[in-house]
N, C-alpha and C positions, 0 to 999 in steps of 0.2 A: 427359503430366503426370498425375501422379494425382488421383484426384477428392476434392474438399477435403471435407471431414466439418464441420455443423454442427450444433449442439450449442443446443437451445435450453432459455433460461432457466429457464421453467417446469420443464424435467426435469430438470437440473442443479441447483435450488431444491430440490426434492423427495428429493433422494439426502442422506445425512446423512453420509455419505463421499465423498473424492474414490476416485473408480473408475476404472481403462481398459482397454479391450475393444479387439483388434485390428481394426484394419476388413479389409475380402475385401481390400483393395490392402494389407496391414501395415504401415500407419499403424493411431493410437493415438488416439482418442475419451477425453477427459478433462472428467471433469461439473465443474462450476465450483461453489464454495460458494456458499452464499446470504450475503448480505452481513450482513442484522442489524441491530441498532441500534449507537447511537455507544456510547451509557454504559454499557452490560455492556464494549465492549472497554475502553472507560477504566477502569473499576473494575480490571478485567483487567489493564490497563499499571501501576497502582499499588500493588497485593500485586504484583506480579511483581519492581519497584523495590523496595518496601519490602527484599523477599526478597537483592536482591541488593546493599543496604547491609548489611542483616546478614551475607554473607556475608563483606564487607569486612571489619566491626567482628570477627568469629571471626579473620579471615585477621591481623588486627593482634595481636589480644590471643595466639593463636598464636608469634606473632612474638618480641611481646617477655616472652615467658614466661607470661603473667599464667593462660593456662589451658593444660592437656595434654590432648594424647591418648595413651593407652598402647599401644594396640598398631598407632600410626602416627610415622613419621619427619615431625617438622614442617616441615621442607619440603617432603615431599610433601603432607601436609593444607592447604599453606598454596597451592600451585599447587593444588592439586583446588576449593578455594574459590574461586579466583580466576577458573579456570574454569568454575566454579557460578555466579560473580558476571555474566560475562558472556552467559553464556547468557538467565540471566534481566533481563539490562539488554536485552541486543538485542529476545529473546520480549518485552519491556514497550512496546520502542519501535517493534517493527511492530503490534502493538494502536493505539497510540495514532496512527500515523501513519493505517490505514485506517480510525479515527474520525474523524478529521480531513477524512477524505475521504466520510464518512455527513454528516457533522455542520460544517465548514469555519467557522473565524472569520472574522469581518469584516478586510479589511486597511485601514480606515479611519488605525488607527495604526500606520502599519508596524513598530515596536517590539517591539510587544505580540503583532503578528500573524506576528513569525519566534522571538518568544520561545515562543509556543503550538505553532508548530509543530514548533521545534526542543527541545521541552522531555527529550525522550529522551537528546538531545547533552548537555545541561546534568546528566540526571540519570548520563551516564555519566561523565564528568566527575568528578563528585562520588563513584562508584562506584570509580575505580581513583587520582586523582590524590594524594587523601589518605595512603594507603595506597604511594605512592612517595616522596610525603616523609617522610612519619615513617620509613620504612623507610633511606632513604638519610640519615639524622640518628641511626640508633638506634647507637651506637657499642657494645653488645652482642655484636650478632649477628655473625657471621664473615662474612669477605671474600666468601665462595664462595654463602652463602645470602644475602647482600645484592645479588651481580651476580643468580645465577640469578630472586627473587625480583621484586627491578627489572622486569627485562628481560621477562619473562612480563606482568605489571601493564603493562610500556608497549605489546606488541604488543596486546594485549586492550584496553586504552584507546584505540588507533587504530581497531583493528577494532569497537570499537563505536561510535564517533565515525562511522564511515564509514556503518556499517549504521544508526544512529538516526539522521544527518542527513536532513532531508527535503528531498529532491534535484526533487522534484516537486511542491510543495504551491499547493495550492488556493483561491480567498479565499469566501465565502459569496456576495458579489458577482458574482462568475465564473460560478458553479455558476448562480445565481439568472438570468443573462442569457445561458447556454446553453438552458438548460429551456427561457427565454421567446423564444430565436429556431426551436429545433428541439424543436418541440412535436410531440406523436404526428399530432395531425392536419394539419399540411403535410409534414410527411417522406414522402418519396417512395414505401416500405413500411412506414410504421410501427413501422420495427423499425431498431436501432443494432447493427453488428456490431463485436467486438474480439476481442482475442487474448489469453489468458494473462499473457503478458509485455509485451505494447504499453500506451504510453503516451497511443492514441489513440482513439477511434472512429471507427467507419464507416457513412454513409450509406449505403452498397452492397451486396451483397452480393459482385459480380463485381468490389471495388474492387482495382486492381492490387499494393496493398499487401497484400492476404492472399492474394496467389498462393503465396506460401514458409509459409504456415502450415499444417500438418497440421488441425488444431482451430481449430474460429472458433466464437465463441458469439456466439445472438441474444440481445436481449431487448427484448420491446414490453412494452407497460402492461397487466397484468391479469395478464402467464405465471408469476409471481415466487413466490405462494404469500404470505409475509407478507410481501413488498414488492407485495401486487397495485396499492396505490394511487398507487405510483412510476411516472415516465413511464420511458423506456427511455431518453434522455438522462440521467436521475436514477440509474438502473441501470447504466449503464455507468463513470458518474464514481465509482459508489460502487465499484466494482471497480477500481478507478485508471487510467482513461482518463479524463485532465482537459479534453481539446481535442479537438478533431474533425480528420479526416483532412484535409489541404491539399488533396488531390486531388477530396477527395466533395465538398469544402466549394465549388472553384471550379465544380463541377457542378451541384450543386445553385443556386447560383445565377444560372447560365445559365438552366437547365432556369426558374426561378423568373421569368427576364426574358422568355424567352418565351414564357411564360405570360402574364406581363401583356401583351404587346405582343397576345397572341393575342387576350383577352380585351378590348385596346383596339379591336383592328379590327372585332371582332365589335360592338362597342358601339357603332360610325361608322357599321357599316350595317344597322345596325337602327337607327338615326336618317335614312338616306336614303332608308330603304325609306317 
């Protein structure tokens, strides 16, 4: 088996690109962003929406005459927006998803706390749905730019539904009672390892779940650069590993009972002594 490459925080923090370098086995070394604060991506998620209701309100007014372009067929302007709309509904709703995972509401009201998370679903929504009704009511436009025009607007309002729903989200509660059970200083290395595209972290390094990962990144408390003050539980969730690995987790708390047992028997005989 080839030898896994890891990749730690601190120097993956430090790169202001994502970068990959072959390793001597050709695998692929990939530095991980730094995560950042919640409110620059939210800012972020909101020009980006705003951007892509405008695109909407252009792709209508297109439509039904009210503005031209000369040296474009308004159908094609009117797909090119529409495809301009989604790109900037989706880029809005992966900001606000991984603030959500810096930053995470409370899910006291659960209402409120899949409205906040799902707010990207709701802004895409709003982004293509309009824009199919007026279009299927405008008795103007021709048969053929009303199918083609539809039909574009509906596959882009799935696909952005699919990609801004938050398939994973997190409650501030969760976050706050992971920290406080896998704190830096009982973790086994002080260090949390995940994967690019895992949903999970890892106690381990040798955890049998990243046997199939080329790339696995650390990160403990201090290697982060402007996250130094984050623990690595902190750091992994903001990267979106919400829950800890089943397999490190049932380990870790073996390894933790017989600690205490060790610790108790040691305690009986230094009482009989």
């Amino acid at each position: 088996m080839a030898e896994k490459k890891t990749v730690s925080a601190a120097e993956s923090t430090r790169r202001k690109k994502t970068t990959a370098a072959p390793s001597e086995a050709g695998k692929t070394t990939v530095a991980a962003k730094p995560t950042g604060g919640a409110t620059g991506k939210r800012v972020g998620a909101i020009i980006l929406w705003v951007l892509a209701i405008a695109c909407e309100v252009l792709a209508i007014l297109l439509l039904f005459g009210k503005i031209e372009i000369g040296f474009m067929n308004t159908l094609v302007a009117v797909v090119i927006l529409l495809v301009l709309d989604l790109i900037f509904v989706v880029a809005g709703s992966l900001l606000w998803k991984q603030a959500n995972h810096i930053d995470p509401a409370s899910e006291k009201n659960k209402t409120l706390f899949w409205l906040w998370n799902n707010l990207g679903l709701i802004v895409t929504i709003a982004a293509f749905l309009p824009f199919i009704i007026l279009t299927l009511s405008n008795k103007k436009a021709d048969k053929k730019t009303k199918v083609i025009a539809v039909a574009v607007a509906a596959v882009a309002l799935i696909i952005g539904g699919l990609c801004s729903y938050d398939w994973n989200p997190i409650s501030a509660e969760e976050k706050a009672a992971q920290e406080g059970l896998y704190t830096d200083e009982v973790l086994p290395e002080a260090t949390v390892y995940f994967t690019k595209f895992g949903s999970k972290y890892h106690l381990y390094k040798e955890c049998q779940h990243l046997n199939n990962s080329d790339t696995v990144y650390d990160a403990a408390k201090g290697q982060t650069g402007d996250d130094a003050s984050k623990s690595c539980v902190e750091i992994a969730i903001n990267n979106g590993c919400n829950d800890v690995c089943k397999t490190c987790k049932n380990k870790f708390e073996k390894e933790l009972e017989a600690k205490k047992g060790s610790d108790e028997k040691k305690e009986e005989e230094n009482k009989t002594e």
